[in-house]
C-alpha positions in Angstrom: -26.2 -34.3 17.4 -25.9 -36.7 20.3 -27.0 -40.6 20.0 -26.3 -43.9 21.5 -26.9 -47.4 19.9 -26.4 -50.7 22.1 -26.2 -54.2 21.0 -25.5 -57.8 22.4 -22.9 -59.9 20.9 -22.9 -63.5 21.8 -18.5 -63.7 21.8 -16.2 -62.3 24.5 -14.9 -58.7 24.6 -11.5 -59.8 23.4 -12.7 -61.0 20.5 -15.5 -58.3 19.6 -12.8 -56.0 20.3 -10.0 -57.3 18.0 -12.4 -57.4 15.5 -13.3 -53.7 16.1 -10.4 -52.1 16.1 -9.0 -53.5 13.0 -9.4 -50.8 10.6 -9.4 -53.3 7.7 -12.9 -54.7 9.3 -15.0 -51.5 9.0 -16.2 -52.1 5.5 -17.3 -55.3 6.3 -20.4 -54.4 8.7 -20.7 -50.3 7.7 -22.2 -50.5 4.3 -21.7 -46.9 3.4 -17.8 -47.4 3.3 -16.3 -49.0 0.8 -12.3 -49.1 1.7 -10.2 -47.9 4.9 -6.3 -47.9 5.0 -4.4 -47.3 8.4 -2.1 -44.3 7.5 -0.1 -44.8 10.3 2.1 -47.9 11.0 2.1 -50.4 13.5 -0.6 -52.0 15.6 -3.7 -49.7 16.4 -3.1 -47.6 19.1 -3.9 -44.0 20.4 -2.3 -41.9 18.0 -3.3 -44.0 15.1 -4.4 -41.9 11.7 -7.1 -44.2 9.3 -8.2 -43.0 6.0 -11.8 -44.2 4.9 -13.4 -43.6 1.2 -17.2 -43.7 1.7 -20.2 -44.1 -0.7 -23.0 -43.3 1.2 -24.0 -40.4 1.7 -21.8 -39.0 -1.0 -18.8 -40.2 -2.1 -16.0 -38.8 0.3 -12.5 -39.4 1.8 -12.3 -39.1 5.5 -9.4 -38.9 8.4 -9.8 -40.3 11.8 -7.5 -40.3 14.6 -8.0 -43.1 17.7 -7.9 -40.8 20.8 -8.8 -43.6 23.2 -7.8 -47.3 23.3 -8.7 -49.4 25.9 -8.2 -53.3 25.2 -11.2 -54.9 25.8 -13.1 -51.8 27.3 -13.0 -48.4 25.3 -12.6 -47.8 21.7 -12.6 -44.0 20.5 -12.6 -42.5 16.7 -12.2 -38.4 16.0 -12.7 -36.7 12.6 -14.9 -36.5 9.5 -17.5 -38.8 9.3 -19.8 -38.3 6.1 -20.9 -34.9 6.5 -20.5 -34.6 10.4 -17.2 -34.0 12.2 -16.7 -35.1 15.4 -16.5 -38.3 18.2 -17.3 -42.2 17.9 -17.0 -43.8 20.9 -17.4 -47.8 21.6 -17.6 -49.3 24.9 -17.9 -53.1 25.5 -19.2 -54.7 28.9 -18.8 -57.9 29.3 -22.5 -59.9 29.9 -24.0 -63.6 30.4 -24.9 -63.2 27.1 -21.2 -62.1 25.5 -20.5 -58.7 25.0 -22.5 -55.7 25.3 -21.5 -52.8 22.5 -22.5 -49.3 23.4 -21.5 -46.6 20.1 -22.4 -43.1 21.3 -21.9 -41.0 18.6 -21.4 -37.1 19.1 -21.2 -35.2 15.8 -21.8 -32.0 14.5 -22.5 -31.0 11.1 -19.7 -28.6 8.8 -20.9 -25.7 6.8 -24.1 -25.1 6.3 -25.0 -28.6 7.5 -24.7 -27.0 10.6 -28.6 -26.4 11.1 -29.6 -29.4 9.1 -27.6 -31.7 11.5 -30.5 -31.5 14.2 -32.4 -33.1 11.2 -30.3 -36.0 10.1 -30.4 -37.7 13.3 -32.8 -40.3 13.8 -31.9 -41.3 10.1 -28.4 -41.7 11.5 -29.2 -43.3 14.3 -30.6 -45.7 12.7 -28.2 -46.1 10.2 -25.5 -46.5 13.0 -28.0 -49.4 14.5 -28.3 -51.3 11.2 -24.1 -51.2 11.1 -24.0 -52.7 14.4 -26.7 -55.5 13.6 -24.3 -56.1 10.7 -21.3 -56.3 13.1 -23.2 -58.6 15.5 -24.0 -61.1 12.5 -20.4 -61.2 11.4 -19.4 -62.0 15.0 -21.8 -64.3 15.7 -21.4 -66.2 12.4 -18.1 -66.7 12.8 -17.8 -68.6 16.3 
């Protein structure tokens, strides 16, 4: 399952990116995770190991690994997400408006979620979009 989700943020890169990359964050705009600890220590960097406990679709623990860290630019997540393994990628442009976020999300599903992935999609797609809205709120409310 491929998708990509785009949204304008009215703050700069630097800040839509610090924001993004701070694990303790996530919760805060995706509503299907409740906590997320950085397992490994210091700033976030490639490398970095975060543990997230999700509600939604299921209850579930999760590992991701950062692959890709670009300040400012590039922002890259690996591992299990929900039922889906597999690659979260965020790109930020800077625009007139602020910052445009691109998440293009390639996942596939484990088990025999493997031929039901295909039918998940738009539902995740969607629910990536709503997270992002979220995100964009958060930012926006806070300048």
């Amino acid at each position: 399952m491929h998708f990509t989700n785009s949204v304008t943020i009215r703050r700069p890169p630097s800040e839509v990116f610090a924001f993004l990359v701070n694990p303790a964050n996530i919760p805060k705009w995706n509503y299907a995770i409740d906590s997320v600890r950085q397992l490994s220590p210091g700033p976030a960097g490639v490398g970095t190991r975060i543990q997230q406990t999700r509600s939604v679709p299921r209850p579930a623990t999760e590992e991701l690994v950062i692959t890709e860290l670009v300040p400012e630019r590039r922002f890259v997540l690996d591992g299990d997400i929900g039922p889906f393994s597999g690659t979260l990628s965020y790109q930020l442009e800077e625009v007139p408006e602020g910052t445009r976020l691109t998440n293009t999300a390639d996942l596939s599903g484990r088990g025999p979620l493997r031929l039901l992935a295909p039918l998940a999609a738009s539902r995740v797609r969607d629910a990536v979009a709503t997270n992002l809205d979220k995100l964009r709120d958060l930012l926006e409310s806070s300048a």
